[in-house]
SERO-4910 file (N, C-alpha, C, O; in steps of 0.05 Angstrom, whole numbers):
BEGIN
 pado doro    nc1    nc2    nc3   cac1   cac2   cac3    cc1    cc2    cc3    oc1    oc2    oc3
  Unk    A   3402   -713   2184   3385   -700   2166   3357   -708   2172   3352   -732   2171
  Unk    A   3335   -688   2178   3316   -692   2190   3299   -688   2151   3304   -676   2130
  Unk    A   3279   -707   2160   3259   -713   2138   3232   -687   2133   3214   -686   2149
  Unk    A   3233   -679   2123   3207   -657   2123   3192   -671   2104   3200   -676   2081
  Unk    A   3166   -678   2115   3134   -684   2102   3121   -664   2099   3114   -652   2119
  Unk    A   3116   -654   2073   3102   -640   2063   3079   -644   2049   3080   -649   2025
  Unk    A   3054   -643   2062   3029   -659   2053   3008   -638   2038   2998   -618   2048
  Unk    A   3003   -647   2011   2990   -631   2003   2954   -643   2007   2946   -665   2000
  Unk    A   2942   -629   2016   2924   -645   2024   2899   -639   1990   2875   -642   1991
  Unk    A   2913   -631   1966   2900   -635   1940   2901   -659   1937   2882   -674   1936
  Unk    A   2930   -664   1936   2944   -688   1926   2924   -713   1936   2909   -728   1923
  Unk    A   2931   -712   1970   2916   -738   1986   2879   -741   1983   2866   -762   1988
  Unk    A   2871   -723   1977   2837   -713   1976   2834   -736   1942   2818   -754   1939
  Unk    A   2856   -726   1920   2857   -740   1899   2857   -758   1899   2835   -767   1892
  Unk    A   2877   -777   1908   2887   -805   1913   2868   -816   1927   2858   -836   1918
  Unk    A   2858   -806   1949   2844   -821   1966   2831   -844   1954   2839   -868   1956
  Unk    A   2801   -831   1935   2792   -848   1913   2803   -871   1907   2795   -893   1915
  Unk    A   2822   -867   1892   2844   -883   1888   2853   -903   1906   2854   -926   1897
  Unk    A   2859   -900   1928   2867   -916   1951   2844   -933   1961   2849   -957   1963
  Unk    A   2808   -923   1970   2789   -931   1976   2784   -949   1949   2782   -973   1954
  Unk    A   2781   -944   1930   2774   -963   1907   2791   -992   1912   2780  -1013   1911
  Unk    A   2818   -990   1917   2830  -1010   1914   2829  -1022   1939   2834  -1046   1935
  Unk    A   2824  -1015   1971   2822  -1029   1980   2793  -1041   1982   2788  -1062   1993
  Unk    A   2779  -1028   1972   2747  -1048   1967   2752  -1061   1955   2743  -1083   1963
  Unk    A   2768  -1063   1926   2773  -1082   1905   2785  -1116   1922   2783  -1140   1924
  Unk    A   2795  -1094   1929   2824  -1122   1957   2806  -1135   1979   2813  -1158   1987
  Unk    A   2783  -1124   1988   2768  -1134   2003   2740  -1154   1988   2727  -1172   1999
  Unk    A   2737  -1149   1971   2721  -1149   1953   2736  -1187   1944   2726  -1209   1948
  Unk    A   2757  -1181   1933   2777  -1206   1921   2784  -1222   1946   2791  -1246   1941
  Unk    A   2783  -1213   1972   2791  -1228   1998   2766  -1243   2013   2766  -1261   2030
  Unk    A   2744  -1227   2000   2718  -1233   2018   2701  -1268   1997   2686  -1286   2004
  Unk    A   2715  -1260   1968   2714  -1278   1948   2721  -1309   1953   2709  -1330   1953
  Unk    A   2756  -1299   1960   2769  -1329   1969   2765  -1336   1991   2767  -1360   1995
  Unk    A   2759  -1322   2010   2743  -1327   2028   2720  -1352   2026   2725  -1375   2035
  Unk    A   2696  -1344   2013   2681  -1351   2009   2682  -1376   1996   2667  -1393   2006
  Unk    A   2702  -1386   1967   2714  -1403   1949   2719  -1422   1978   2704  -1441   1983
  Unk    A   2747  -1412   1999   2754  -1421   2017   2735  -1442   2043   2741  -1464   2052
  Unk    A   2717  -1430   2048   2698  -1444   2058   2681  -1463   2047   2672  -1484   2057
  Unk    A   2678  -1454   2025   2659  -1470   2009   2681  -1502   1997   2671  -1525   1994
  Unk    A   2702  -1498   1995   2718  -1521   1993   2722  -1529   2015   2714  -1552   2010
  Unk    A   2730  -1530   2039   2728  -1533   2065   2705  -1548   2072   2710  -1572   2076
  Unk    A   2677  -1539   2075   2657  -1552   2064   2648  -1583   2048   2632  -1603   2050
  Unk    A   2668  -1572   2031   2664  -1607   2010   2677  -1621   2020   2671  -1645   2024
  Unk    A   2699  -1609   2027   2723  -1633   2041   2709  -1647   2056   2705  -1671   2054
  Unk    A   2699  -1632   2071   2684  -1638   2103   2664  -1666   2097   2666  -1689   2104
  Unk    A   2649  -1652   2085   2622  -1681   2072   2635  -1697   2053   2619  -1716   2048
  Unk    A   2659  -1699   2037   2673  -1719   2020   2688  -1740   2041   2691  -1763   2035
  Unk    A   2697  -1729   2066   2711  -1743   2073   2687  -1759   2096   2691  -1782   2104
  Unk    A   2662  -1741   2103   2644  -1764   2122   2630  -1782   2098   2615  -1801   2104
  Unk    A   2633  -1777   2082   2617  -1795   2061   2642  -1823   2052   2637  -1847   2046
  Unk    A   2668  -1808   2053   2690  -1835   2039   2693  -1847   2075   2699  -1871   2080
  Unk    A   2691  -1840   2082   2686  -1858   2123   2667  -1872   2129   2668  -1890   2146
  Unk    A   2641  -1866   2113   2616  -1885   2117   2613  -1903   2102   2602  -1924   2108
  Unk    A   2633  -1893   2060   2642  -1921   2051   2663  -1949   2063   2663  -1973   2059
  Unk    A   2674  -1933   2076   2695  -1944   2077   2686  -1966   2108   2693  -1990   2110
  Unk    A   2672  -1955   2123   2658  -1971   2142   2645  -1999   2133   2650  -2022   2141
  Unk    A   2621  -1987   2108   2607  -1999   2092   2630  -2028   2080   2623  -2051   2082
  Unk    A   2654  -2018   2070   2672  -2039   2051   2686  -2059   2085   2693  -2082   2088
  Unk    A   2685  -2042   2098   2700  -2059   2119   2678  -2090   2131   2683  -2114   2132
  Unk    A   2646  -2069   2138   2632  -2093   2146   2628  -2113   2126   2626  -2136   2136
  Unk    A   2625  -2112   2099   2628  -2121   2071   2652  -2143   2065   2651  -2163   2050
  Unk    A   2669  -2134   2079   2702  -2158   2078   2691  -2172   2089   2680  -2191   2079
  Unk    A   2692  -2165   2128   2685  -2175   2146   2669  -2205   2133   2677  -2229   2131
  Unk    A   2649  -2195   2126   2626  -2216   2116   2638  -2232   2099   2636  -2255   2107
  Unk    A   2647  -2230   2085   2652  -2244   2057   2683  -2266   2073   2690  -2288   2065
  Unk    A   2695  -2253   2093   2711  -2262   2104   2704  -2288   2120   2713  -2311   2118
  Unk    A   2687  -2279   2135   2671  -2300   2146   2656  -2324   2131   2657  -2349   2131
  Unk    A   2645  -2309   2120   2635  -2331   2090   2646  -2349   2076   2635  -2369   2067
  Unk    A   2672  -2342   2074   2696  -2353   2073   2709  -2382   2082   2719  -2401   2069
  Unk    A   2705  -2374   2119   2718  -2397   2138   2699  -2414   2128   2704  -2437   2122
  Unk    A   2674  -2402   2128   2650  -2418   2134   2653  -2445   2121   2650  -2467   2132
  Unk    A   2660  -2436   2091   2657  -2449   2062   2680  -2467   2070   2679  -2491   2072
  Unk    A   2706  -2450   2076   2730  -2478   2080   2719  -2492   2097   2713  -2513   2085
  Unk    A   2713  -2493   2120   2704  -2508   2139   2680  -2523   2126   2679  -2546   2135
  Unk    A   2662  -2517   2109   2645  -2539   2097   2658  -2558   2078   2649  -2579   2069
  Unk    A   2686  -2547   2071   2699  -2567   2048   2714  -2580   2058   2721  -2600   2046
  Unk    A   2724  -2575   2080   2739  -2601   2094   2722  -2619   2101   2730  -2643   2102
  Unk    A   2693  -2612   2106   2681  -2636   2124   2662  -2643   2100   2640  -2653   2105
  Unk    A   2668  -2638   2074   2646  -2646   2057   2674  -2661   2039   2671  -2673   2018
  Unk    A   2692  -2659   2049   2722  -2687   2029   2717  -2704   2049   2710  -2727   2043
  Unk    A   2720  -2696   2073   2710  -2724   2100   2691  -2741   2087   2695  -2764   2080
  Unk    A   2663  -2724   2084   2644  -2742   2078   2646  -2756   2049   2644  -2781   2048
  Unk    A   2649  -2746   2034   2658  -2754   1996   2682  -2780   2006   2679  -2801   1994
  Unk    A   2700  -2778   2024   2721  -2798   2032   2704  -2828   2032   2709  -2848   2018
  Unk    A   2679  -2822   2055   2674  -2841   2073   2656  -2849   2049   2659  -2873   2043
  Unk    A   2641  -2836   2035   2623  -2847   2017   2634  -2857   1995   2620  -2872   1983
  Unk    A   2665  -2851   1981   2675  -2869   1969   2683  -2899   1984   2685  -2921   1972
  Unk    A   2687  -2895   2008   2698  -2918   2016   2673  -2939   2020   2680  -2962   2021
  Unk    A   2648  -2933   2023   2625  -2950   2031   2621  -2951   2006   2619  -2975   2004
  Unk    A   2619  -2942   1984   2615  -2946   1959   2634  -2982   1947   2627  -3002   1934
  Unk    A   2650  -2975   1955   2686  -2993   1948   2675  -3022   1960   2673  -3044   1949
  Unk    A   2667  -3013   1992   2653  -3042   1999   2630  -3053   1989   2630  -3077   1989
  Unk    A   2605  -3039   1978   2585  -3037   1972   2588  -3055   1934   2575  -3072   1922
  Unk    A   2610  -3039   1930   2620  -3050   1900   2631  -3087   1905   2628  -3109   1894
  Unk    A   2642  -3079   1923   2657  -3119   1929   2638  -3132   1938   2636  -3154   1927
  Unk    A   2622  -3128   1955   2595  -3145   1960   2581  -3156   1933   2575  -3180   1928
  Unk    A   2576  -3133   1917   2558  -3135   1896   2574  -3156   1882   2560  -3176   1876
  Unk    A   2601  -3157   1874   2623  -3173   1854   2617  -3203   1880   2612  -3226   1871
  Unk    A   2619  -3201   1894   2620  -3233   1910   2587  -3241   1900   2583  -3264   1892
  Unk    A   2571  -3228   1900   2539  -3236   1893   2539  -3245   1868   2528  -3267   1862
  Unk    A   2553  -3224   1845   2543  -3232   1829   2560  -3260   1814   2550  -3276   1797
  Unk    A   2593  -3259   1829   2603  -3289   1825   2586  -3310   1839   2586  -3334   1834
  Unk    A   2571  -3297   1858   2556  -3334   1871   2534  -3339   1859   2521  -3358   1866
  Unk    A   2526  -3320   1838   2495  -3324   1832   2504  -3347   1806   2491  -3368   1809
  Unk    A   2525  -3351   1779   2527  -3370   1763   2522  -3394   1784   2499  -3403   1784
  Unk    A   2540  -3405   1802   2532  -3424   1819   2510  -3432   1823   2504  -3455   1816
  Unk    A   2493  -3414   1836   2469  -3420   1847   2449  -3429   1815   2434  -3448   1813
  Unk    A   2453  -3418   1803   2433  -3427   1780   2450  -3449   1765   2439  -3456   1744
  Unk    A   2463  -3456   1767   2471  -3478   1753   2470  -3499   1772   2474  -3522   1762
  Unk    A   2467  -3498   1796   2451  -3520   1824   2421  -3521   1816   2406  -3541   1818
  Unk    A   2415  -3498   1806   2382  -3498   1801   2379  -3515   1774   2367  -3536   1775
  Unk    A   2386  -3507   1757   2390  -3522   1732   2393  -3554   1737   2374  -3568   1730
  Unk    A   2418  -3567   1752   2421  -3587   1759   2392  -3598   1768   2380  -3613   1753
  Unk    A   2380  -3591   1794   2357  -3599   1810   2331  -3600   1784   2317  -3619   1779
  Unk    A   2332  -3575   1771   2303  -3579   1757   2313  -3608   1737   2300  -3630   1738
  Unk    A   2330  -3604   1725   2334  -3622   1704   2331  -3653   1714   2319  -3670   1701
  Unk    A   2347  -3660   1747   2340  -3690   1752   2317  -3695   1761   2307  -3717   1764
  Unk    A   2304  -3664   1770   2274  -3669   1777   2247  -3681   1748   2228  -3696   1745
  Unk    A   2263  -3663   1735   2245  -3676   1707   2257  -3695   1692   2248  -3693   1669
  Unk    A   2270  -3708   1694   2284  -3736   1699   2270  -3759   1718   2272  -3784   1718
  Unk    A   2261  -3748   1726   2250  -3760   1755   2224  -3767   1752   2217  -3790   1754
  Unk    A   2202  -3737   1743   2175  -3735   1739   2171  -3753   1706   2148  -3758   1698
  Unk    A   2198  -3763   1686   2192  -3784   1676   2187  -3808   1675   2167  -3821   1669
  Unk    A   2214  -3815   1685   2209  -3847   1708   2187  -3847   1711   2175  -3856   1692
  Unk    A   2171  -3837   1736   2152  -3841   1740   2129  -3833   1729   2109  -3835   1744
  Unk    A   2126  -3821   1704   2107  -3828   1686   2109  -3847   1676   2086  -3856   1673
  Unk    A   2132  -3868   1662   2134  -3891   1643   2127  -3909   1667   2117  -3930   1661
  Unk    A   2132  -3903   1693   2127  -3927   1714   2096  -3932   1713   2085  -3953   1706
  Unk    A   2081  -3906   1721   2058  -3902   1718   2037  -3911   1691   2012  -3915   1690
  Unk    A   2061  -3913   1666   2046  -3913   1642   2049  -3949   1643   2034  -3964   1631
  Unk    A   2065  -3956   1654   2074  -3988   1646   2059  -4003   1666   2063  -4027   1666
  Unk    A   2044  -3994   1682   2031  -4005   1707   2000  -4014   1689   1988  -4035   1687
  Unk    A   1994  -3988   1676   1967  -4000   1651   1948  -4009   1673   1937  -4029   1664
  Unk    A   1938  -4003   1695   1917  -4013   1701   1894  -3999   1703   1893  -3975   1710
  Unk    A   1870  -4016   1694   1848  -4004   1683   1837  -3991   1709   1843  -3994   1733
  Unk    A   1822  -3979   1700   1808  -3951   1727   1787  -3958   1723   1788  -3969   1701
  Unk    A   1761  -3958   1734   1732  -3962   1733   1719  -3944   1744   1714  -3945   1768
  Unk    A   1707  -3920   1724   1700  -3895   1747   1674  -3904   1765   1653  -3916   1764
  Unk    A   1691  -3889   1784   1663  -3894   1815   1642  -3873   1809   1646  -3851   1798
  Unk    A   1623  -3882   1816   1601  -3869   1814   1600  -3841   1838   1612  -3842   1859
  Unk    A   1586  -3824   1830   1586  -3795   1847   1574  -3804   1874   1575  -3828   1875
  Unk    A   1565  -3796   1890   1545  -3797   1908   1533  -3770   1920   1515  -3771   1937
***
């Protein structure tokens, strides 16, 4: 069974309109998302070179702070070294001082001894001096 097309060319002259409206409409709505399309495309584009230049930015940023880091441990090991050694010169510095200040009662109680038989001494020989009584006759100046 063969198909017969029968075209009324009223009909198609009518429609046409009809058909041209809607594909402008369709081109019209395609040329839109289109446009939407690029334009998001676009942002992506500069969102993602902009989150790559942060992200550069956060990397040299670790980096640093990383380094900063060793730096600081490495100053705290050798700053307990030194706090070590300076307690320990402190410790000797402390027992010296305790041997000084046990020898110093000594020493002043030798001093004590000496002054006391010294003025013991500087008596005697004043009462020697006083019991001797001999008269003085001042000499004349010249």
């Amino acid at each position: 069974m063969a198909v017969k097309w029968d075209l009324n060319l009223g009909t198609i002259v009518g429609l046409l309109p009809f058909f041209l409206g809607g594909a402008f409409y369709v081109n019209t709505q395609l040329t839109s998302l289109e446009a939407r399309l690029n334009q998001s495309e676009q942002f992506r584009a500069s969102r993602t070179a902009q989150t790559d230049a942060n992200f550069v930015q956060l990397t040299s940023a670790v980096r640093s702070m990383q380094d900063t880091s060793a730096k600081q441990n490495a100053d705290i090991g050798n700053l307990t070294y030194r706090m070590g050694q300076g307690e320990a010169r402190q410790q000797e510095s402390d027992k010296r001082m305790d041997r000084i200040a046990d020898s110093v009662p000594g020493a002043v109680d030798s001093i004590k001894r000496d002054i006391n038989g010294l003025n013991t001494r500087v008596e005697l020989m004043t009462q020697k001096i006083d019991s001797l009584d001999v008269p003085r006759t001042p000499r004349p100046r010249s």
